[in-house]
mmJSON file of the N, C-alpha and C atoms, coordinates in Angstrom:
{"data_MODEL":{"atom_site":{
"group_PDB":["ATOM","ATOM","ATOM","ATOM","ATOM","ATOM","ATOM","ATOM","ATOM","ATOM","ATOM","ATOM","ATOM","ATOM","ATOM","ATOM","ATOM","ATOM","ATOM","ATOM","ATOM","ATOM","ATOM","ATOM","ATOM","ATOM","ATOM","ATOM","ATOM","ATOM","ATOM","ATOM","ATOM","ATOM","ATOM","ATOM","ATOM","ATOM","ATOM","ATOM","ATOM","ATOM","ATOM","ATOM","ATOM","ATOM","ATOM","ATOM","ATOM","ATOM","ATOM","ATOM","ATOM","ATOM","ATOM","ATOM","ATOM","ATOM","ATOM","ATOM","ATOM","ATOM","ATOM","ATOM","ATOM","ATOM","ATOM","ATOM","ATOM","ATOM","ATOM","ATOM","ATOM","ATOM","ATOM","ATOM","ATOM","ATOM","ATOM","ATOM","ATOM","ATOM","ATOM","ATOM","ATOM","ATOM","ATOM","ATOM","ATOM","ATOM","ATOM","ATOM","ATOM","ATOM","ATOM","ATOM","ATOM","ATOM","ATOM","ATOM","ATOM","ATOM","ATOM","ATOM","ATOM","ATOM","ATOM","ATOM","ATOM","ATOM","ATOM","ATOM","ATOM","ATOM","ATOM","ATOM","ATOM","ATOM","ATOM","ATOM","ATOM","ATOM","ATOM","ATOM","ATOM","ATOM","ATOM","ATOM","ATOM","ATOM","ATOM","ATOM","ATOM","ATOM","ATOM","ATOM","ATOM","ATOM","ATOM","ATOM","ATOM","ATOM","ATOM","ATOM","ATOM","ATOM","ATOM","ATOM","ATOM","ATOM","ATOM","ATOM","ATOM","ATOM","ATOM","ATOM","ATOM","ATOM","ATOM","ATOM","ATOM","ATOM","ATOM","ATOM","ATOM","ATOM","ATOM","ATOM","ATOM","ATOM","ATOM","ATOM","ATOM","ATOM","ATOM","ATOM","ATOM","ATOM","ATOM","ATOM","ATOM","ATOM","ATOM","ATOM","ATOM","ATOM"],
"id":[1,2,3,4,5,6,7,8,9,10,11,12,13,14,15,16,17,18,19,20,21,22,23,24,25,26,27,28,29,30,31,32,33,34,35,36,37,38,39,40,41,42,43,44,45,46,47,48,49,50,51,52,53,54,55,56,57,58,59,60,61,62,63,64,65,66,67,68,69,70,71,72,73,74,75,76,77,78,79,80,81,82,83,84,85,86,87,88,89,90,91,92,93,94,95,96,97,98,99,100,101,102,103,104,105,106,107,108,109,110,111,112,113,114,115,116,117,118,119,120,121,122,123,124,125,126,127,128,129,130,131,132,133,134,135,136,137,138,139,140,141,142,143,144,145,146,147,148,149,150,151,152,153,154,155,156,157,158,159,160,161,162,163,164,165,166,167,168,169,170,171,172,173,174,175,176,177,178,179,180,181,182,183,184,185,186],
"type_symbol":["N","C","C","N","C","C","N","C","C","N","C","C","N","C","C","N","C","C","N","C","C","N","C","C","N","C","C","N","C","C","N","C","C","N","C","C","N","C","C","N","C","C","N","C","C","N","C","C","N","C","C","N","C","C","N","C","C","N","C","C","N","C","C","N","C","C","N","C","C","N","C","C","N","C","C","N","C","C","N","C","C","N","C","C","N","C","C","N","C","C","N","C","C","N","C","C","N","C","C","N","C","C","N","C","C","N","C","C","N","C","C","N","C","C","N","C","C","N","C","C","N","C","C","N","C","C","N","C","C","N","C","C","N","C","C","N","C","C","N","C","C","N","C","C","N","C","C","N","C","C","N","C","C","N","C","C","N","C","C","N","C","C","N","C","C","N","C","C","N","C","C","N","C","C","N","C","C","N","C","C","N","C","C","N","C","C"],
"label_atom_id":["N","CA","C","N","CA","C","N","CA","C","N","CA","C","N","CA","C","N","CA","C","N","CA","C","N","CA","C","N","CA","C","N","CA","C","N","CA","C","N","CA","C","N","CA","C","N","CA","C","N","CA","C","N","CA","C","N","CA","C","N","CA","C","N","CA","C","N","CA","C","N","CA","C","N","CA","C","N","CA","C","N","CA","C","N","CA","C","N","CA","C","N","CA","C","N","CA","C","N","CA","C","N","CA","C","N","CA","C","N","CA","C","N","CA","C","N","CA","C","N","CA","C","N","CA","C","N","CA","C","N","CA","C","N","CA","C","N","CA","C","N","CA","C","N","CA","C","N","CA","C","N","CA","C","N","CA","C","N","CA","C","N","CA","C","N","CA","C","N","CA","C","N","CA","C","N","CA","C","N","CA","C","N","CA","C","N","CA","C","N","CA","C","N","CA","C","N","CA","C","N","CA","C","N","CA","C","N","CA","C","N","CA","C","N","CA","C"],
"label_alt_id":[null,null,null,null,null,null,null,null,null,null,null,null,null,null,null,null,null,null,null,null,null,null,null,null,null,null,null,null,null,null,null,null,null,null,null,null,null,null,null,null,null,null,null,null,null,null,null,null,null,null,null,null,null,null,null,null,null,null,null,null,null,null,null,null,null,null,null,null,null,null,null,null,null,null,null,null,null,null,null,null,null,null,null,null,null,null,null,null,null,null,null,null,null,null,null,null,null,null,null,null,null,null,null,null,null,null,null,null,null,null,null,null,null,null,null,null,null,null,null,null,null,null,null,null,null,null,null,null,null,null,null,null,null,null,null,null,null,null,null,null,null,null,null,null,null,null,null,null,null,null,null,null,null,null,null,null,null,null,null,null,null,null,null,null,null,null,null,null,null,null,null,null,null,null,null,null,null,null,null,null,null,null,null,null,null,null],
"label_comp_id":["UNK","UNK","UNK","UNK","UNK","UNK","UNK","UNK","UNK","UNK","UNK","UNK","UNK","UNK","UNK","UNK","UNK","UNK","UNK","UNK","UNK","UNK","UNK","UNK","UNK","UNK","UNK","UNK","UNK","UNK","UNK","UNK","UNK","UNK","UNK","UNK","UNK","UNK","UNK","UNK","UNK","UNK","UNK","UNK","UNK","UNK","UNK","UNK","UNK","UNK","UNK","UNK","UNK","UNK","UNK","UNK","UNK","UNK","UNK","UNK","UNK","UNK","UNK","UNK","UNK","UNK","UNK","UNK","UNK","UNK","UNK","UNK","UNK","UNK","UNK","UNK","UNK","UNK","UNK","UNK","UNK","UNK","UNK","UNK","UNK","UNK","UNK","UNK","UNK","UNK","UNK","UNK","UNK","UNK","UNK","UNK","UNK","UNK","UNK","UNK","UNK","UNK","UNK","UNK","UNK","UNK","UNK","UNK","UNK","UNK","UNK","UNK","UNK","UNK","UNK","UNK","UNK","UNK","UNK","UNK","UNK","UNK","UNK","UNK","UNK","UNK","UNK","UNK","UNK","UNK","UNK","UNK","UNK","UNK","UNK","UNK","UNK","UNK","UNK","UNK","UNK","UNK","UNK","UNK","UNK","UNK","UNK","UNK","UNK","UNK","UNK","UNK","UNK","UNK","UNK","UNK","UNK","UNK","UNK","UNK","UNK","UNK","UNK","UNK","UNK","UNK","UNK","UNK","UNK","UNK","UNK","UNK","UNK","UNK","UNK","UNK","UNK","UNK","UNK","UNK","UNK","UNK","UNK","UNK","UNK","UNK"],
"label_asym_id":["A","A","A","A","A","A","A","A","A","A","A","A","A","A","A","A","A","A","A","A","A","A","A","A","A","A","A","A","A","A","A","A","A","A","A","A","A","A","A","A","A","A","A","A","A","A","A","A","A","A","A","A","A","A","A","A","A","A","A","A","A","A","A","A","A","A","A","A","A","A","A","A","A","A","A","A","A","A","A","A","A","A","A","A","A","A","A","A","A","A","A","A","A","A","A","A","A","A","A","A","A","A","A","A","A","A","A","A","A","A","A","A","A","A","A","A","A","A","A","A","A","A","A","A","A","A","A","A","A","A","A","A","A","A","A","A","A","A","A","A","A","A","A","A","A","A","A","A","A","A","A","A","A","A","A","A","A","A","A","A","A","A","A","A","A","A","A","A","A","A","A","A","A","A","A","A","A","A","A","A","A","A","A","A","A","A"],
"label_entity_id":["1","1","1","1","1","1","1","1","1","1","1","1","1","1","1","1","1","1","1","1","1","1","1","1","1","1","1","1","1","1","1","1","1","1","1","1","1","1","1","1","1","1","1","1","1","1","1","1","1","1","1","1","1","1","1","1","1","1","1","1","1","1","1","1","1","1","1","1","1","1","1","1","1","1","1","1","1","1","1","1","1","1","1","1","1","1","1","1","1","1","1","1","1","1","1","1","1","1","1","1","1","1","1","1","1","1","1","1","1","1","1","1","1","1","1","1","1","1","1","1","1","1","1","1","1","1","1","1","1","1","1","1","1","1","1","1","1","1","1","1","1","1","1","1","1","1","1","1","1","1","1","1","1","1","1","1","1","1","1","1","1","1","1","1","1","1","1","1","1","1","1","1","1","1","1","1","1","1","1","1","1","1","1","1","1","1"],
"label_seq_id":[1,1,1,2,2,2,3,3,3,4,4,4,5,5,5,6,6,6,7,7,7,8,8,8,9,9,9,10,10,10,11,11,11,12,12,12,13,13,13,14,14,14,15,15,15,16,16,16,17,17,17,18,18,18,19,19,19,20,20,20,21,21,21,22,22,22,23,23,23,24,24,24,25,25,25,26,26,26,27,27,27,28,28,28,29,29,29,30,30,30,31,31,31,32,32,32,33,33,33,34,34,34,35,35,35,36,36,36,37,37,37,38,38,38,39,39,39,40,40,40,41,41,41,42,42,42,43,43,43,44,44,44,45,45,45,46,46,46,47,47,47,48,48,48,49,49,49,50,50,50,51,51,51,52,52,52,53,53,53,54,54,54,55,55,55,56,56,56,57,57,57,58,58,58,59,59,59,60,60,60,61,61,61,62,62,62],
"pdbx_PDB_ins_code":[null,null,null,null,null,null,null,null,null,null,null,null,null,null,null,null,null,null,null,null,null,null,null,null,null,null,null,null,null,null,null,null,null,null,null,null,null,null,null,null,null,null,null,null,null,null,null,null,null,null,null,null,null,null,null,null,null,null,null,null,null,null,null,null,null,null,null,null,null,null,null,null,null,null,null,null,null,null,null,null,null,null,null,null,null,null,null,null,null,null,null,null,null,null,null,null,null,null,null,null,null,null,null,null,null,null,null,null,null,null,null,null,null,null,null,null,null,null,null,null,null,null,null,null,null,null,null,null,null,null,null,null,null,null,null,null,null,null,null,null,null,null,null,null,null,null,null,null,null,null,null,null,null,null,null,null,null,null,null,null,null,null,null,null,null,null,null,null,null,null,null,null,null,null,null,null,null,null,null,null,null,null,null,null,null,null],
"Cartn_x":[2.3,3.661,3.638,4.368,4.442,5.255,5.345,5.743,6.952,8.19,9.1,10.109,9.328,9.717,8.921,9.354,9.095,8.74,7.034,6.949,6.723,7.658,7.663,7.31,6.68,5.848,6.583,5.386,5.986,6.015,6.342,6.671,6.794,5.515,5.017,5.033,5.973,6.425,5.709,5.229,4.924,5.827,6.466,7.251,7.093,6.581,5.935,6.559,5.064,5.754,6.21,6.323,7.302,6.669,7.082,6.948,6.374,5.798,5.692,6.96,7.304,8.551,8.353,8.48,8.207,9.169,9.049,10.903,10.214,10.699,10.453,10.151,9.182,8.688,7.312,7.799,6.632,6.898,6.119,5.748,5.059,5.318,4.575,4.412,3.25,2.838,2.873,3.957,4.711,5.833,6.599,7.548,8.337,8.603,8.879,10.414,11.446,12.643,12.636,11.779,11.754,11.917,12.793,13.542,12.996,13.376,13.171,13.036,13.089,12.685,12.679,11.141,11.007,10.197,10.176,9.546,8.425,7.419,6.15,5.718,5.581,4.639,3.67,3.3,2.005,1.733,2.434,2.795,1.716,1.449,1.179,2.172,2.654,3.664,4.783,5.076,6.253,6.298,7.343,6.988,7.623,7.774,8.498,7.208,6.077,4.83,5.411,5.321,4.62,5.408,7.017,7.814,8.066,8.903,8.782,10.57,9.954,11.622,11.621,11.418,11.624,10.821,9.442,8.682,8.018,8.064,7.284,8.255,9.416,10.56,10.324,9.632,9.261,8.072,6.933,5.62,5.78,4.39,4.488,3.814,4.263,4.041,2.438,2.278,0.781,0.582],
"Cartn_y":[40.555,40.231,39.044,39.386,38.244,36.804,35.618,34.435,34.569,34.566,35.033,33.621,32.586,31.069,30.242,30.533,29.303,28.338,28.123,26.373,25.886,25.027,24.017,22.787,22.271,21.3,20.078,19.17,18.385,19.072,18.777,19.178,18.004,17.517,16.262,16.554,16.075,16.506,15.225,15.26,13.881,13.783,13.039,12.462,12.194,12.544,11.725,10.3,9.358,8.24,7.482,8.173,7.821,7.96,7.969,7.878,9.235,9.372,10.637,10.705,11.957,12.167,13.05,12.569,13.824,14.405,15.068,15.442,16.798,16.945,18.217,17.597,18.147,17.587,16.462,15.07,14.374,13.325,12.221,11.396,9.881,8.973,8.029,7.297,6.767,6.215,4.666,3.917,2.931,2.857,3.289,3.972,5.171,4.93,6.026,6.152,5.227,5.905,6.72,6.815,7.728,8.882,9.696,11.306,12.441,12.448,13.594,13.72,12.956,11.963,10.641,10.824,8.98,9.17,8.177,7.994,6.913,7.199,6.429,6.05,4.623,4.157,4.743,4.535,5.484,4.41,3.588,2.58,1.041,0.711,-0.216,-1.652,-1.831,-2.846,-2.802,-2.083,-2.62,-3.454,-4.095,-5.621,-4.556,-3.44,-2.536,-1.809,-1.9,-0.646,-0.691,0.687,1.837,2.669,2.27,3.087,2.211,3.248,3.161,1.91,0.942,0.029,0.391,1.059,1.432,0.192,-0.423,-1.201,-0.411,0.706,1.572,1.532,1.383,1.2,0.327,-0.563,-2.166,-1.964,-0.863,-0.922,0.327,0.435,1.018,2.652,3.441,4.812,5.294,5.996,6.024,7.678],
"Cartn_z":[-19.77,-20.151,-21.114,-22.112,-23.182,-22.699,-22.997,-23.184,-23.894,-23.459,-24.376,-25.14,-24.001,-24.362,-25.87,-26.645,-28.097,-28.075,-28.067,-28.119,-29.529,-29.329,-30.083,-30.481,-31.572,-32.006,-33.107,-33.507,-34.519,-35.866,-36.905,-38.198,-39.221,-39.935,-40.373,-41.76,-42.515,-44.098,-44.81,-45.679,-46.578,-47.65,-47.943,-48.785,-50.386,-50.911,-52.647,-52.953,-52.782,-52.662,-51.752,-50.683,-50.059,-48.192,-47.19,-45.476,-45.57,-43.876,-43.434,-42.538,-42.752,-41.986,-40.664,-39.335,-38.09,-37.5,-36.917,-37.015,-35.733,-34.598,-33.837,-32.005,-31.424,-30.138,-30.902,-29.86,-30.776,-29.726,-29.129,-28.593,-29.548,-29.597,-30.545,-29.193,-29.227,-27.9,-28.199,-27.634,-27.487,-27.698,-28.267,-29.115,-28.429,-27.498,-26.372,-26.848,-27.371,-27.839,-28.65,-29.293,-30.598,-30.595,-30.214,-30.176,-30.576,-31.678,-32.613,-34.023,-34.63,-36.237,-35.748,-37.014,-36.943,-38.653,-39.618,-40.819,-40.542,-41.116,-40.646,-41.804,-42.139,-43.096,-43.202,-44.831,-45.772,-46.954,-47.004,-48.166,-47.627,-46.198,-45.983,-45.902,-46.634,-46.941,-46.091,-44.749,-44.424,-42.918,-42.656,-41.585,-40.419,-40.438,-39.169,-38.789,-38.915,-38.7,-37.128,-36.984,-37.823,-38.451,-38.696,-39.285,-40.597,-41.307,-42.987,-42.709,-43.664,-44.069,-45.146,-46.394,-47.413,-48.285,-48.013,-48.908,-49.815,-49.877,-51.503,-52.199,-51.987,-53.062,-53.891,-53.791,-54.515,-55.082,-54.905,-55.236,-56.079,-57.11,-58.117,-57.603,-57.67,-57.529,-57.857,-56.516,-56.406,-56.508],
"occupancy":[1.0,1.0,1.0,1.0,1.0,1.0,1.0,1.0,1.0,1.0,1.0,1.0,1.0,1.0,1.0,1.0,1.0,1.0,1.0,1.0,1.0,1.0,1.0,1.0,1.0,1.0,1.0,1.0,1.0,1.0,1.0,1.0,1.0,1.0,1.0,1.0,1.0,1.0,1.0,1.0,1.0,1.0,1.0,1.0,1.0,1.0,1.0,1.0,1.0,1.0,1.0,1.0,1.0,1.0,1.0,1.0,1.0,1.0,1.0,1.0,1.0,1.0,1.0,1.0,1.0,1.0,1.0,1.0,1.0,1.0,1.0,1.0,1.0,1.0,1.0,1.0,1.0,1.0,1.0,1.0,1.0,1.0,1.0,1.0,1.0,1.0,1.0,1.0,1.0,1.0,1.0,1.0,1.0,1.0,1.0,1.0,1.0,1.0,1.0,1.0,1.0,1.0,1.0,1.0,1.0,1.0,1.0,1.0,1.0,1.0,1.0,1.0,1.0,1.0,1.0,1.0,1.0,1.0,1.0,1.0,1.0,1.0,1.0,1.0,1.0,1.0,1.0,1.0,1.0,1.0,1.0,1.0,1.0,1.0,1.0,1.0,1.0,1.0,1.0,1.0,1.0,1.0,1.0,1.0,1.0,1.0,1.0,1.0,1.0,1.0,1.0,1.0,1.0,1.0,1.0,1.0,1.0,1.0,1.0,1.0,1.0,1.0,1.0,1.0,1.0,1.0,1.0,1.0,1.0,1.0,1.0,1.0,1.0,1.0,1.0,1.0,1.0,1.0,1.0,1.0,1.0,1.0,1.0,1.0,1.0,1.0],
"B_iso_or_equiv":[0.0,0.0,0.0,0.0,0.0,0.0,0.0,0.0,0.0,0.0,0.0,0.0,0.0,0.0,0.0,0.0,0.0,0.0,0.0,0.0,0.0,0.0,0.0,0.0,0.0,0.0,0.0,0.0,0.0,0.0,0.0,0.0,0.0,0.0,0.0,0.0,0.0,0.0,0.0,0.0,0.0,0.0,0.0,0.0,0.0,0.0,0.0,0.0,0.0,0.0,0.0,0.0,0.0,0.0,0.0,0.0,0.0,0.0,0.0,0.0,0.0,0.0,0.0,0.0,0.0,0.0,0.0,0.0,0.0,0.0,0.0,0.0,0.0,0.0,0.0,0.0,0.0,0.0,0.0,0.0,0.0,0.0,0.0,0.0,0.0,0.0,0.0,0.0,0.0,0.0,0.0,0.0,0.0,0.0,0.0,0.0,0.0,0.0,0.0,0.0,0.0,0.0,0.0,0.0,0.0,0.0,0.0,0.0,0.0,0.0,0.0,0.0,0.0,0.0,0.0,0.0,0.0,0.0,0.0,0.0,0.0,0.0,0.0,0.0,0.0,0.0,0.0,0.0,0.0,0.0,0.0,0.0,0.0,0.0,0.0,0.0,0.0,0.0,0.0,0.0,0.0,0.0,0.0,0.0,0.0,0.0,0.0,0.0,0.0,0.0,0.0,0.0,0.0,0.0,0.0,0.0,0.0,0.0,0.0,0.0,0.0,0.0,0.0,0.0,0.0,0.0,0.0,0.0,0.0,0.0,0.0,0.0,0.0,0.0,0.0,0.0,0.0,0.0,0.0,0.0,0.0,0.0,0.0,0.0,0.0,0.0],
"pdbx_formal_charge":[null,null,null,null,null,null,null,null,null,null,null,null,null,null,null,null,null,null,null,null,null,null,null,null,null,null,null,null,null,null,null,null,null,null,null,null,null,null,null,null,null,null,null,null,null,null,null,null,null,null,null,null,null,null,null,null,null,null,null,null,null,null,null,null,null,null,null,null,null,null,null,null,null,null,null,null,null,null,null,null,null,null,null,null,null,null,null,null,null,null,null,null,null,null,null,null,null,null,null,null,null,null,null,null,null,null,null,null,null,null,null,null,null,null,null,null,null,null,null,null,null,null,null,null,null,null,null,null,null,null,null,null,null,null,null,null,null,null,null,null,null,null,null,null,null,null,null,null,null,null,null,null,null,null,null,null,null,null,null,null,null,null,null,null,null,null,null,null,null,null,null,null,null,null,null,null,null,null,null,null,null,null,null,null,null,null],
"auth_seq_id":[1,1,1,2,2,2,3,3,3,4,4,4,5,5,5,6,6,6,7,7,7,8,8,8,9,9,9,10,10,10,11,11,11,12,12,12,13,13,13,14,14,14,15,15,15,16,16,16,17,17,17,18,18,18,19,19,19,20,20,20,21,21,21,22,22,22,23,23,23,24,24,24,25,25,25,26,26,26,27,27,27,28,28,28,29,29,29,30,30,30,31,31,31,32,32,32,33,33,33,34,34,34,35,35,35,36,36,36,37,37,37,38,38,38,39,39,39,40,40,40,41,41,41,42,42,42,43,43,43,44,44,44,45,45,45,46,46,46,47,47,47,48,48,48,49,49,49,50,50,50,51,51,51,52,52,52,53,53,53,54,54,54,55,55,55,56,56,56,57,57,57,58,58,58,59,59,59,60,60,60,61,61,61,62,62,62],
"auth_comp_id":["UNK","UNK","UNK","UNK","UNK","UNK","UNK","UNK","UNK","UNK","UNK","UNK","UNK","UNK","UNK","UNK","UNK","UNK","UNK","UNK","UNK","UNK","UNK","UNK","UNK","UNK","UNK","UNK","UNK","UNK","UNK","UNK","UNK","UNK","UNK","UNK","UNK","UNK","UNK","UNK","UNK","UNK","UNK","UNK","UNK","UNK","UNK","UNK","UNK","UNK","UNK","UNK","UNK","UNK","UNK","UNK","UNK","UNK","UNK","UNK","UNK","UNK","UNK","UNK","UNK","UNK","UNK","UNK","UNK","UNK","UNK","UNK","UNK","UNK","UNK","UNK","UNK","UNK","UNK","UNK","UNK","UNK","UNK","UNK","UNK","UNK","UNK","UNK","UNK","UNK","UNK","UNK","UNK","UNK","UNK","UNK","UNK","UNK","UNK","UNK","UNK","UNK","UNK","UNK","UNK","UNK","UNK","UNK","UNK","UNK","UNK","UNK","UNK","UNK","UNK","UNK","UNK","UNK","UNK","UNK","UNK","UNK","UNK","UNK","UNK","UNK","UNK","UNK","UNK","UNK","UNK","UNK","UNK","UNK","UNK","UNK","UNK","UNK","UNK","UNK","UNK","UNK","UNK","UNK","UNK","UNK","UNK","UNK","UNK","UNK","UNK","UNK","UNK","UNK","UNK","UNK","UNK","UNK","UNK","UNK","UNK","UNK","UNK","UNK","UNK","UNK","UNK","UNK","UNK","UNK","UNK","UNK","UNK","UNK","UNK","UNK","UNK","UNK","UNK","UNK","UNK","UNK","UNK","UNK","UNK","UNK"],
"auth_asym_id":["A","A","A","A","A","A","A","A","A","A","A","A","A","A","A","A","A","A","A","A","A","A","A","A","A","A","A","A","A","A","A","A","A","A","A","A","A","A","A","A","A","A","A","A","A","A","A","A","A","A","A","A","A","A","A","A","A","A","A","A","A","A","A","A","A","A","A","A","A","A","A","A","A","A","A","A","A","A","A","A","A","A","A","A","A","A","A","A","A","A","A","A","A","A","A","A","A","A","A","A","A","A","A","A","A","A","A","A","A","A","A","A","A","A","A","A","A","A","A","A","A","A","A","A","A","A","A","A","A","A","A","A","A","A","A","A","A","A","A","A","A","A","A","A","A","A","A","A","A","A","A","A","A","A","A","A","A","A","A","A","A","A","A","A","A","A","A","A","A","A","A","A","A","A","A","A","A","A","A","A","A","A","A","A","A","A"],
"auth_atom_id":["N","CA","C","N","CA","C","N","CA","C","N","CA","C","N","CA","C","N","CA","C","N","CA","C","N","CA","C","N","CA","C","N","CA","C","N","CA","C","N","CA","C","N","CA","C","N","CA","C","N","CA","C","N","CA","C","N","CA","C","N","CA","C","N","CA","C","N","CA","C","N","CA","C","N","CA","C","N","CA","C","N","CA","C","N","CA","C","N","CA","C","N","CA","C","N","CA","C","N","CA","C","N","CA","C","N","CA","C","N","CA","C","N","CA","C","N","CA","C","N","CA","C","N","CA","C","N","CA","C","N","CA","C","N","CA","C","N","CA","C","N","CA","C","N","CA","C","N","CA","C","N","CA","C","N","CA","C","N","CA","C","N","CA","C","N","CA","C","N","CA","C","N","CA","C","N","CA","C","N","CA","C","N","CA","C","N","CA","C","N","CA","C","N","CA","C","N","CA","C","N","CA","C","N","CA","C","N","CA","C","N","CA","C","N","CA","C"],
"pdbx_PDB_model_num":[1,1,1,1,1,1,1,1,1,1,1,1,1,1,1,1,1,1,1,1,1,1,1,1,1,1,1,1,1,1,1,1,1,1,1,1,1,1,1,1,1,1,1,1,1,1,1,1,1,1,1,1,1,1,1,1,1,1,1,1,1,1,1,1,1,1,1,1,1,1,1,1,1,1,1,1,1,1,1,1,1,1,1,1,1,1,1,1,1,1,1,1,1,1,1,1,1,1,1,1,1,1,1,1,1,1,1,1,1,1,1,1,1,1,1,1,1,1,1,1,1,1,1,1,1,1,1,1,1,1,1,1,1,1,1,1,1,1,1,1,1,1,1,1,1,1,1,1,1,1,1,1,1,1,1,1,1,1,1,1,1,1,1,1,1,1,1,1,1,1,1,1,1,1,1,1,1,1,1,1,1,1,1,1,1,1]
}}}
């Protein structure tokens, strides 16, 4: 008999330029409010790690 229940996962988009975006079932381990989207620094530069404050906005496109 088949599984007729849908599992569901994260869904990790990269941005150009810009955060990774997660968005689906996802756990960040400390970070336990974190729902169902969260944007994650890729830029290095921002004082919120591990999520994105929008510091690639200021840096030159990689």
């Amino acid at each position: 008999m088949e599984n007729s229940k849908e599992e569901k996962g994260a869904i990790v988009e990269l941005i150009k330029n810009g955060p990774a975006r997660i968005t689906g079932d996802f756990t960040i381990v400390g970070y336990e409010s974190v729902k169902t989207e969260a944007y994650l620094c890729r830029c290095g530069g921002t004082k919120n790690a591990p999520f994105c404050d929008g510091s690639h906005l200021s840096q030159p496109a990689k």
